[in-house]
Biopython code that builds the backbone (N, CA, C, O; Angstrom):
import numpy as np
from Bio.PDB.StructureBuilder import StructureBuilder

atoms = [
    (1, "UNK", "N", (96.961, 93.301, 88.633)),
    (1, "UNK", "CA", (97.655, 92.700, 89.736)),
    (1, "UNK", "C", (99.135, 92.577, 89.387)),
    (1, "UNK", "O", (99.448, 92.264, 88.238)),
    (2, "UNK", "N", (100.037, 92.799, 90.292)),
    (2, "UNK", "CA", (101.202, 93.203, 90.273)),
    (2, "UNK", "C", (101.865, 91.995, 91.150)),
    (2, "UNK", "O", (101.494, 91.882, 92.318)),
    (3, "UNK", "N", (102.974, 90.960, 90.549)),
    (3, "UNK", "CA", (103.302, 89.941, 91.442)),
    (3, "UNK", "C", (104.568, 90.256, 91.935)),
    (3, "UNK", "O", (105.200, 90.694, 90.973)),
    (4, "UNK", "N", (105.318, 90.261, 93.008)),
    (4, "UNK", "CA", (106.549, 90.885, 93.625)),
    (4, "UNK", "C", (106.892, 89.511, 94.090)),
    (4, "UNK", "O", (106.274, 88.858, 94.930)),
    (5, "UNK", "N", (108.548, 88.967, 93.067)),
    (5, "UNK", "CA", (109.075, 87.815, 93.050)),
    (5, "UNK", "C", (110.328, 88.169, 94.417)),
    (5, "UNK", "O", (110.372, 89.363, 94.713)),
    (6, "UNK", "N", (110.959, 87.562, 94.939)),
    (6, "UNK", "CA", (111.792, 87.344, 95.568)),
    (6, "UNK", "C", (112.387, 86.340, 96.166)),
    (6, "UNK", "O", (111.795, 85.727, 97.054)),
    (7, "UNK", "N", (113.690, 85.996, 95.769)),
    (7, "UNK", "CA", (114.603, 84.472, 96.342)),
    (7, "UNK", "C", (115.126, 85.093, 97.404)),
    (7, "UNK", "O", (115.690, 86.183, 97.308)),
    (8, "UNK", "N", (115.031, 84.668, 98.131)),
    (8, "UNK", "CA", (115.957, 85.062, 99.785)),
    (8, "UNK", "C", (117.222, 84.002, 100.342)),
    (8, "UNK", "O", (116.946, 83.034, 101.050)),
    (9, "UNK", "N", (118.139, 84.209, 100.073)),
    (9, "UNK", "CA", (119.120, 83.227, 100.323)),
    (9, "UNK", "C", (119.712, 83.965, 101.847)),
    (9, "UNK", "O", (120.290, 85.044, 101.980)),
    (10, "UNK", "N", (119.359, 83.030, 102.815)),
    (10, "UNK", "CA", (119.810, 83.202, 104.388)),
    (10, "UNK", "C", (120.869, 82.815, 104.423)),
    (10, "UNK", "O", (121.334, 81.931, 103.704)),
    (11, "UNK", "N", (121.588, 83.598, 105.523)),
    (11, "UNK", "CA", (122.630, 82.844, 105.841)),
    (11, "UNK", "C", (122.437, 82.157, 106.434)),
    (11, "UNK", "O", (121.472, 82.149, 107.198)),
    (12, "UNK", "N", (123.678, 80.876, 106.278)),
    (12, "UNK", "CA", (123.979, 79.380, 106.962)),
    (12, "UNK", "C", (123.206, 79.146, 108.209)),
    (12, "UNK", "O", (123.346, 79.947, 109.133)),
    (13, "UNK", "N", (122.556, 78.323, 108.308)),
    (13, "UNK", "CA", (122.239, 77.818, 109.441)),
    (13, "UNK", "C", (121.296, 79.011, 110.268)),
    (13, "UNK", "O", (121.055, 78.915, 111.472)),
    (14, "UNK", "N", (120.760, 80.260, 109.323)),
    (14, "UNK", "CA", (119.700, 80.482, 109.770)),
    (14, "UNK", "C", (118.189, 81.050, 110.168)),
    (14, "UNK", "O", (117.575, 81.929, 110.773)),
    (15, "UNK", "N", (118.044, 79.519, 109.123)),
    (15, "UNK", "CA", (116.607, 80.390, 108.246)),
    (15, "UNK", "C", (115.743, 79.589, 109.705)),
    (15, "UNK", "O", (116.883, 79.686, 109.251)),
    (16, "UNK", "N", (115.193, 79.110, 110.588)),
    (16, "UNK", "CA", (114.938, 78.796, 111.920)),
    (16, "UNK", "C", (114.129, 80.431, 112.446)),
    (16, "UNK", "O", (112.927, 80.676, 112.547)),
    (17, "UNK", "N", (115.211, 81.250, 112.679)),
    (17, "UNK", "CA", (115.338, 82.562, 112.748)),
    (17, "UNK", "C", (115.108, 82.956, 112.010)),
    (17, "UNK", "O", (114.502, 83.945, 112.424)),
    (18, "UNK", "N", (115.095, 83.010, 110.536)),
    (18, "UNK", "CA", (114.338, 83.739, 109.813)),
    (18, "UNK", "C", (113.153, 83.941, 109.660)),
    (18, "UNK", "O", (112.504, 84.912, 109.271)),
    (19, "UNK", "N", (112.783, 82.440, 110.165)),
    (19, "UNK", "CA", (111.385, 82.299, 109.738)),
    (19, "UNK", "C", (110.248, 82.401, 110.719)),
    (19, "UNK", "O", (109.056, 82.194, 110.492)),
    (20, "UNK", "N", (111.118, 82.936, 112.431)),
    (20, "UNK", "CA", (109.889, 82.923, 113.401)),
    (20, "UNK", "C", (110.384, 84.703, 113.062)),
    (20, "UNK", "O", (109.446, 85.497, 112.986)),
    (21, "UNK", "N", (111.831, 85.263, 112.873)),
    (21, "UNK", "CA", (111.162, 86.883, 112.264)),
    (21, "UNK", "C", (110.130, 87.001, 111.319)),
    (21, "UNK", "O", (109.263, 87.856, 111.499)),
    (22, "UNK", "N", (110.101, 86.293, 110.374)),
    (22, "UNK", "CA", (108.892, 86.364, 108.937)),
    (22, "UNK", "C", (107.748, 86.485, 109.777)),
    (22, "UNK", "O", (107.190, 87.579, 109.861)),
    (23, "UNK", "N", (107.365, 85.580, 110.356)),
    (23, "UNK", "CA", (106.306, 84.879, 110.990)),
    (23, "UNK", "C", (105.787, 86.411, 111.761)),
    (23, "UNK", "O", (104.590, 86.698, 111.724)),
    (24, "UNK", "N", (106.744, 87.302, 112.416)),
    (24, "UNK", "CA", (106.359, 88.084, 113.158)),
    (24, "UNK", "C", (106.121, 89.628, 111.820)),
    (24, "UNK", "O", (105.145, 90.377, 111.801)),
    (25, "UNK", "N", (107.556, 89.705, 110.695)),
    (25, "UNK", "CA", (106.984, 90.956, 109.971)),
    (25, "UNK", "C", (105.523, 90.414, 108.647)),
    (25, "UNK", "O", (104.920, 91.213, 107.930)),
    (26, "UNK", "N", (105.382, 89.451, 108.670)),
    (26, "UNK", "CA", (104.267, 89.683, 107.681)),
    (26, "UNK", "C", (102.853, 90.157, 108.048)),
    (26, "UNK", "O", (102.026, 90.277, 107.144)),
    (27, "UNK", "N", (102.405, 90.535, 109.781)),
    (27, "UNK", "CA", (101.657, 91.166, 109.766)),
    (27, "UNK", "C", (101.460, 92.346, 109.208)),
    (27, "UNK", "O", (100.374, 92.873, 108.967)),
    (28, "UNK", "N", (103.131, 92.994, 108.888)),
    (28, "UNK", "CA", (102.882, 94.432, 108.192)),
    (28, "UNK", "C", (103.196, 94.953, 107.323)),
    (28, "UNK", "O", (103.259, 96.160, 107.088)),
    (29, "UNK", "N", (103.624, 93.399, 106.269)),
    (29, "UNK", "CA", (103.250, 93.733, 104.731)),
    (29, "UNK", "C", (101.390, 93.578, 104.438)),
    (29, "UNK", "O", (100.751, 94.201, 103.590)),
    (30, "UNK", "N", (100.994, 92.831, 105.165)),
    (30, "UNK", "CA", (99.677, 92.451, 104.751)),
    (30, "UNK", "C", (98.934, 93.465, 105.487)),
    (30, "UNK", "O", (97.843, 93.126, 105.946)),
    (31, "UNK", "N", (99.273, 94.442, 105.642)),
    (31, "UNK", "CA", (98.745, 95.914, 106.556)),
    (31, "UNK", "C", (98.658, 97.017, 105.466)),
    (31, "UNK", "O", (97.870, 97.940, 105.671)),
    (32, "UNK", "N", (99.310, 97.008, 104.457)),
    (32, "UNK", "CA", (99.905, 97.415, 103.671)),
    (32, "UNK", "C", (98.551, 97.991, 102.611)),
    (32, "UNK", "O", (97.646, 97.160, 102.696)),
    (33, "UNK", "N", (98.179, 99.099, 101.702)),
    (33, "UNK", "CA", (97.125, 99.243, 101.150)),
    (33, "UNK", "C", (97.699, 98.615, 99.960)),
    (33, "UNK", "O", (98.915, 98.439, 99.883)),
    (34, "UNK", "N", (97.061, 98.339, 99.219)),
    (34, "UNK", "CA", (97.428, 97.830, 97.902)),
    (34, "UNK", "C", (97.442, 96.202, 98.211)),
    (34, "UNK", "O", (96.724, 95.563, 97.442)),
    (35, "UNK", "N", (98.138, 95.438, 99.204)),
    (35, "UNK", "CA", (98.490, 94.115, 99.381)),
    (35, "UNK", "C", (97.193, 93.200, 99.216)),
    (35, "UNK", "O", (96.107, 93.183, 99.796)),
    (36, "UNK", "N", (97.543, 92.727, 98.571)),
    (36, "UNK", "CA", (96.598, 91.466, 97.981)),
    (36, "UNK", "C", (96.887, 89.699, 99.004)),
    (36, "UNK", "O", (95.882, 89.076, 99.347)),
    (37, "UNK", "N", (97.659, 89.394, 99.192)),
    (37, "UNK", "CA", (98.179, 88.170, 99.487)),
    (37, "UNK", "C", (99.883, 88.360, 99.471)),
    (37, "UNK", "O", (100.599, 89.222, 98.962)),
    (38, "UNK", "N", (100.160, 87.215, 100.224)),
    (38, "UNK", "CA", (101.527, 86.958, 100.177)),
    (38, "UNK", "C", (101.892, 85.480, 100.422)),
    (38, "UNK", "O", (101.190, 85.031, 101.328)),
    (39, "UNK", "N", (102.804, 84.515, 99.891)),
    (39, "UNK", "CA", (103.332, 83.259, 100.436)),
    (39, "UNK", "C", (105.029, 83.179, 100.582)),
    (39, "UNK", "O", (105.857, 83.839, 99.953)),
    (40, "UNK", "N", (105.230, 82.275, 101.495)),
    (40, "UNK", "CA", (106.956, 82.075, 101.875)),
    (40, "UNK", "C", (107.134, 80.780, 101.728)),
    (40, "UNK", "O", (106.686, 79.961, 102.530)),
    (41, "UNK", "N", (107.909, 80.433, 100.528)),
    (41, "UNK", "CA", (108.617, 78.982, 99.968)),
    (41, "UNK", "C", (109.611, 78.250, 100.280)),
    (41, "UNK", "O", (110.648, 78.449, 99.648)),
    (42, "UNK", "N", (109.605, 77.526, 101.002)),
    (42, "UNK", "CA", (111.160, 76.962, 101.655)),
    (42, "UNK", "C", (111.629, 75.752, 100.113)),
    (42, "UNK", "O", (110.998, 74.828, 99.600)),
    (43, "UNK", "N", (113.060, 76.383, 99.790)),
    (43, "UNK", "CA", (113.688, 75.707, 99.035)),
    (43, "UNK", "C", (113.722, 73.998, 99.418)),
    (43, "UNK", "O", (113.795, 73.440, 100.513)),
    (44, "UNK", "N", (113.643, 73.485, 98.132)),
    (44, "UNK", "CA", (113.914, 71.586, 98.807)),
    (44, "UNK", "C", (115.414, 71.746, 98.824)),
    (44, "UNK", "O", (116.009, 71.931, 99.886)),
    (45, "UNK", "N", (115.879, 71.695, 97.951)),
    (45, "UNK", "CA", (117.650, 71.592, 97.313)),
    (45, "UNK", "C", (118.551, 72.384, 98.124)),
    (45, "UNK", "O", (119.754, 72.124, 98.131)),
    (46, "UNK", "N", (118.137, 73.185, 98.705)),
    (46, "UNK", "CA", (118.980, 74.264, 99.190)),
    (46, "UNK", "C", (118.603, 74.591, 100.772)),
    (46, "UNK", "O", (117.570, 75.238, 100.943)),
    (47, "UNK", "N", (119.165, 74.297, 101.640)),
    (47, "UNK", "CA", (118.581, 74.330, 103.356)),
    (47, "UNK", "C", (117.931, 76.046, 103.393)),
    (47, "UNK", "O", (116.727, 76.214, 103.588)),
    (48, "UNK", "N", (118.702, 77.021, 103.223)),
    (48, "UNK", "CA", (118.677, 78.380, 103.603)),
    (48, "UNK", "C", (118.155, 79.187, 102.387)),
    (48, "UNK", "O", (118.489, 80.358, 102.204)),
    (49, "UNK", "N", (117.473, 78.632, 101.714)),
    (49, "UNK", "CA", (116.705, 79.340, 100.219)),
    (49, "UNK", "C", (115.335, 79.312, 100.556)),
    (49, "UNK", "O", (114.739, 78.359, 101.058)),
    (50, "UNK", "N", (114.694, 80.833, 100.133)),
    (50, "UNK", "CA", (113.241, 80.657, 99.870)),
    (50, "UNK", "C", (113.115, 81.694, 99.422)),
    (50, "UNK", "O", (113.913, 82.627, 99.335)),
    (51, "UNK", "N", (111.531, 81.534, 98.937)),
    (51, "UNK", "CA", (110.625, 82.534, 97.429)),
    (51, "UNK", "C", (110.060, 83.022, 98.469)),
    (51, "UNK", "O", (109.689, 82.431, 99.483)),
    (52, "UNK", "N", (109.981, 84.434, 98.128)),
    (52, "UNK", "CA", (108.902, 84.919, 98.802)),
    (52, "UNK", "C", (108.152, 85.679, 97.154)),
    (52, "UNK", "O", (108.728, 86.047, 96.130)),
    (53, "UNK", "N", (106.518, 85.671, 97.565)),
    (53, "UNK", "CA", (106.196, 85.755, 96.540)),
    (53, "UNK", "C", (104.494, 86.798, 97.306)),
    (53, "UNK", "O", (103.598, 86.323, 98.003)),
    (54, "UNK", "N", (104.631, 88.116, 96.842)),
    (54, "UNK", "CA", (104.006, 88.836, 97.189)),
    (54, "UNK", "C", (102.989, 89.185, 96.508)),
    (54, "UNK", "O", (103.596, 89.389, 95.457)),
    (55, "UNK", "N", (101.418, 89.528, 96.142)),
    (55, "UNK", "CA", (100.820, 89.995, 94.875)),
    (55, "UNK", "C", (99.797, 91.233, 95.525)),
    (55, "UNK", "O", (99.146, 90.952, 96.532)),
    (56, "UNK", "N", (99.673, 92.682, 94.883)),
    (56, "UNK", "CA", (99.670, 94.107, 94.949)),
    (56, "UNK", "C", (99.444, 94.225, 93.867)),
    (56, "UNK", "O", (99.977, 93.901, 92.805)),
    (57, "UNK", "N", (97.872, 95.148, 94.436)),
    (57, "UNK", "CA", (97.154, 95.908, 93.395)),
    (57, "UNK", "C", (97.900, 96.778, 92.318)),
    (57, "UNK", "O", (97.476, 96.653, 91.169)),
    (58, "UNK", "N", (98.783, 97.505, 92.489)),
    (58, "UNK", "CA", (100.001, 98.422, 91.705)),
    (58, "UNK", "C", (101.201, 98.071, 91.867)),
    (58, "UNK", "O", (101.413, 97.293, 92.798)),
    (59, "UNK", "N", (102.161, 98.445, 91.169)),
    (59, "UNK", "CA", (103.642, 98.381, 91.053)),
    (59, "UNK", "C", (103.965, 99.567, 92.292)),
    (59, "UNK", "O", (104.800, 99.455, 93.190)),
    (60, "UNK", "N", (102.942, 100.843, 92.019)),
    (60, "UNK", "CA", (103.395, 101.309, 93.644)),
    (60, "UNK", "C", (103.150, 101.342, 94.692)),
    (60, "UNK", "O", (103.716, 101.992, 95.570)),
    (61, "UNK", "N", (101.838, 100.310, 94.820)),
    (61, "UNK", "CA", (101.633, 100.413, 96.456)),
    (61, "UNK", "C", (102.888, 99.007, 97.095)),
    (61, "UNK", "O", (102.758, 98.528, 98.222)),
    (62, "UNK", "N", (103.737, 98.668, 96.359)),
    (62, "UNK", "CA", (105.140, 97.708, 96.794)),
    (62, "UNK", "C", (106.193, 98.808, 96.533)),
    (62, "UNK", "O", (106.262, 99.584, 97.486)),
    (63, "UNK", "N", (106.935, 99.065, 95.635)),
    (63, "UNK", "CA", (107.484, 100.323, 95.257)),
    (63, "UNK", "C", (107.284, 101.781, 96.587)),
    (63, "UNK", "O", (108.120, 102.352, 97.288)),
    (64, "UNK", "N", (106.472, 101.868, 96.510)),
    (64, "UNK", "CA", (106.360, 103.720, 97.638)),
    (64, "UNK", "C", (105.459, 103.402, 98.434)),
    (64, "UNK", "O", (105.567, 104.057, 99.471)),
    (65, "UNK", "N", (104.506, 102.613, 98.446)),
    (65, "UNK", "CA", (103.031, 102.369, 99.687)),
    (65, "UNK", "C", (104.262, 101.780, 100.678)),
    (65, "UNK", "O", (104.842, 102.366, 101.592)),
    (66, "UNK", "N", (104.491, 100.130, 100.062)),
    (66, "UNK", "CA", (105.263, 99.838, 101.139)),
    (66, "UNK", "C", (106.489, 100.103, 101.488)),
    (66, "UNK", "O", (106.820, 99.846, 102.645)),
    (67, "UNK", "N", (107.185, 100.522, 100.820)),
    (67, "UNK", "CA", (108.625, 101.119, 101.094)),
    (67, "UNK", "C", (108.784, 102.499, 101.905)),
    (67, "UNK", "O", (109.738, 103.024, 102.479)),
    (68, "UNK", "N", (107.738, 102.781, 101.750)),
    (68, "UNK", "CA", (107.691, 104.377, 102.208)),
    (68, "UNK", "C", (107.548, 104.412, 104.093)),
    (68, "UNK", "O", (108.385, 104.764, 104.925)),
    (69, "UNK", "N", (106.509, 104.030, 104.226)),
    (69, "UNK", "CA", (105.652, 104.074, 106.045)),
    (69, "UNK", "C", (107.147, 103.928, 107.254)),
    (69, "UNK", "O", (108.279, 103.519, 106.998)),
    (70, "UNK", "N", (106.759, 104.276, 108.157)),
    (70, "UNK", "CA", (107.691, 103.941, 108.906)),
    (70, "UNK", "C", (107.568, 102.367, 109.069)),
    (70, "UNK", "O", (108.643, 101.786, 109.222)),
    (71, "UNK", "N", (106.754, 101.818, 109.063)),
    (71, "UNK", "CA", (106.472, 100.015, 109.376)),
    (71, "UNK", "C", (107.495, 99.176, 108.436)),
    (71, "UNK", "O", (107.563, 97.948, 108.494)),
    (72, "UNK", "N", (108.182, 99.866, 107.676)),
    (72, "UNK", "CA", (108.892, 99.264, 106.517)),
    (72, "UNK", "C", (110.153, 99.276, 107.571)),
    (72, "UNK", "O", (110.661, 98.159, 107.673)),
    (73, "UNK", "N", (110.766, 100.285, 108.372)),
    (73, "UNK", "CA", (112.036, 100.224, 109.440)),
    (73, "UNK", "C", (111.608, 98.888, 110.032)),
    (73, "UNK", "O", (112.361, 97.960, 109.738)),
    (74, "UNK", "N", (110.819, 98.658, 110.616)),
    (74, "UNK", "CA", (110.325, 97.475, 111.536)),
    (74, "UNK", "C", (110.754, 96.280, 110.563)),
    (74, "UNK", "O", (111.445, 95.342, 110.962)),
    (75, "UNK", "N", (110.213, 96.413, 109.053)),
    (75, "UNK", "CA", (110.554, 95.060, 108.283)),
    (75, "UNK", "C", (111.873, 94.747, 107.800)),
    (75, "UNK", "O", (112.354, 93.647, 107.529)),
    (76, "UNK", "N", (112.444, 96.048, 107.729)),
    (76, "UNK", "CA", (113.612, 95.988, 107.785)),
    (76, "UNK", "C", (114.630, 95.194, 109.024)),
    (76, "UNK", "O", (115.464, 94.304, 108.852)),
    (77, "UNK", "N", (114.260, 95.801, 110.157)),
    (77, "UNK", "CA", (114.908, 94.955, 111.424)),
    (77, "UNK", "C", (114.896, 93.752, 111.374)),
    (77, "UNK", "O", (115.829, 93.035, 111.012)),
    (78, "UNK", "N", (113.881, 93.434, 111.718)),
    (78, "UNK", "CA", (113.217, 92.041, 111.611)),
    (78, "UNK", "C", (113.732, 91.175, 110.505)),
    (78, "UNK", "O", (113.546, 90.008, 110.847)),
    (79, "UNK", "N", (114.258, 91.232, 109.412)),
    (79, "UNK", "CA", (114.431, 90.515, 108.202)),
    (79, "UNK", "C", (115.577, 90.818, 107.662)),
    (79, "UNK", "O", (116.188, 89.796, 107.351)),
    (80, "UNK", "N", (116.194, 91.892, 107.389)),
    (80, "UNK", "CA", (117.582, 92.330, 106.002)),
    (80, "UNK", "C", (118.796, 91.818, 106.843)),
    (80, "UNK", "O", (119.538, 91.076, 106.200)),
    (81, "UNK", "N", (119.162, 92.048, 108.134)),
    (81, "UNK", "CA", (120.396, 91.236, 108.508)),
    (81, "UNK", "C", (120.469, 89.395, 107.896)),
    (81, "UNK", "O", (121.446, 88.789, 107.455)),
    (82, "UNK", "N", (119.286, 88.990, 108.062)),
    (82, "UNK", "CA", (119.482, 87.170, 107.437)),
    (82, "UNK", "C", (120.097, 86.973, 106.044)),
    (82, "UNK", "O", (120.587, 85.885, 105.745)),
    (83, "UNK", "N", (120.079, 88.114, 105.097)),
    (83, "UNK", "CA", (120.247, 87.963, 103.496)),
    (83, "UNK", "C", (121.717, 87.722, 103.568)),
    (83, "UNK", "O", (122.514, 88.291, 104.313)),
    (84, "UNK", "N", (121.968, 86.761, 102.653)),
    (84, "UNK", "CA", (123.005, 86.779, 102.033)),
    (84, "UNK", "C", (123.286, 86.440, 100.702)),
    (84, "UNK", "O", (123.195, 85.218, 100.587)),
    (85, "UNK", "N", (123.594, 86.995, 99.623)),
    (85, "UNK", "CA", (123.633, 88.412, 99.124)),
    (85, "UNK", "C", (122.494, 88.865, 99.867)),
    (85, "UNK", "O", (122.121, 87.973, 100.628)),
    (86, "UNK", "N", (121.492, 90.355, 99.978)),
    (86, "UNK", "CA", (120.705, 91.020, 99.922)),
    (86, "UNK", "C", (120.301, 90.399, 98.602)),
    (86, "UNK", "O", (121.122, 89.933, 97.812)),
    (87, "UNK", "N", (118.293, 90.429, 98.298)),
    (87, "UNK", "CA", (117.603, 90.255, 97.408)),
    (87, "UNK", "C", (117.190, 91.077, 96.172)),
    (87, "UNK", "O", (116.502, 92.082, 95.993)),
    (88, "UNK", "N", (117.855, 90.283, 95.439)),
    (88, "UNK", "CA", (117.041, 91.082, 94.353)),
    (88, "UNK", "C", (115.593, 90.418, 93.934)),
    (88, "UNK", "O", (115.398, 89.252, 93.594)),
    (89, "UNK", "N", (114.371, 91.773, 94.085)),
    (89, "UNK", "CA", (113.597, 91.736, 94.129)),
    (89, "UNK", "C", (112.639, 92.609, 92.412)),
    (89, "UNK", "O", (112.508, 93.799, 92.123)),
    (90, "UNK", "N", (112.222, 91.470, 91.744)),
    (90, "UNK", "CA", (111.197, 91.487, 90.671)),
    (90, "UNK", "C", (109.965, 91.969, 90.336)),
    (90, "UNK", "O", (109.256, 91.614, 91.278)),
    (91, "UNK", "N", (109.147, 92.687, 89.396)),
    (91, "UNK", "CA", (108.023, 92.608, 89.367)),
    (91, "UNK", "C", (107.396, 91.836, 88.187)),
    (91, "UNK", "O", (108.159, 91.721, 87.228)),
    (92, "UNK", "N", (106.301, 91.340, 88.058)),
    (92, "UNK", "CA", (106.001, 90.351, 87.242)),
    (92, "UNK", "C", (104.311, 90.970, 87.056)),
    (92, "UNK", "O", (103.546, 91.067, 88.016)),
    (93, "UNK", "N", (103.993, 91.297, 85.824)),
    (93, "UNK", "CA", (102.169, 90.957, 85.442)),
    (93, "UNK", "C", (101.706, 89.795, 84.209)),
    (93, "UNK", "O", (102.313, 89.320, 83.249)),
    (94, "UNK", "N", (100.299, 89.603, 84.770)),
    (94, "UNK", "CA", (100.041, 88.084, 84.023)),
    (94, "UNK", "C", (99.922, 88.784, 82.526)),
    (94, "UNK", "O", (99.467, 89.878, 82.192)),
    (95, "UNK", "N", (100.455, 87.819, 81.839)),
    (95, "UNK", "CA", (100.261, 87.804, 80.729)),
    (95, "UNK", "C", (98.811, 87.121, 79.689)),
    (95, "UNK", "O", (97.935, 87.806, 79.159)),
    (96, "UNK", "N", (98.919, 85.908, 79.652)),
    (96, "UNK", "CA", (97.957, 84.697, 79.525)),
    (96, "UNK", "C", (96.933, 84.110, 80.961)),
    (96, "UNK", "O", (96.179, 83.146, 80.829)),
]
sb = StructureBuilder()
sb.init_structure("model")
sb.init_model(0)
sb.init_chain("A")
sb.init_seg("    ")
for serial, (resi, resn, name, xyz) in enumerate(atoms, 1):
    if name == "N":
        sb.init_residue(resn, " ", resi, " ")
    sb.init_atom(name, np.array(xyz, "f"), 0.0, 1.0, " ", f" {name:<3s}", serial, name[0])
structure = sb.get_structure()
């Protein structure tokens, strides 16, 4: 299992909007072959911060399964204008 970390820092005033887009693209990460689960973390400290925290059978069904499909344009719409910076996005396997 393959965990796909991500901090999403929205811009100001509007993660509201971010989060009824989320609400609408996570039907099609979780469409996704490989996708295991996914959760979305709203920062305490920070109004416009959150984890998104994805977990996938491989490093490539996140990598090329989901990056690849056309459904990834759709997640794109829906979501990459809110970033500010754009995310840098992690992979993580359990250790212990």
């Amino acid at each position: 299992m393959i965990l796909e970390v991500a901090i999403l820092s929205i811009k100001a005033g509007e993660s509201a909007a971010f989060m009824d887009s989320f609400s609408k693209a996570q039907a099609i990460i979780a469409s996704m072959p490989g996708y295991i689960t996914h959760s979305l973390q709203k920062c305490l400290e920070q109004e416009d911060k959150f984890l998104l925290l994805v977990q996938w059978q491989t490093l490539e069904n996140h990598t090329v399964g989901f990056r690849g499909p056309e459904a990834y344009l759709t997640w794109k719409q829906l979501l990459h204008h809110f970033y500010d910076p754009f995310p840098v996005v992690e992979h993580f396997t359990q250790v212990l």
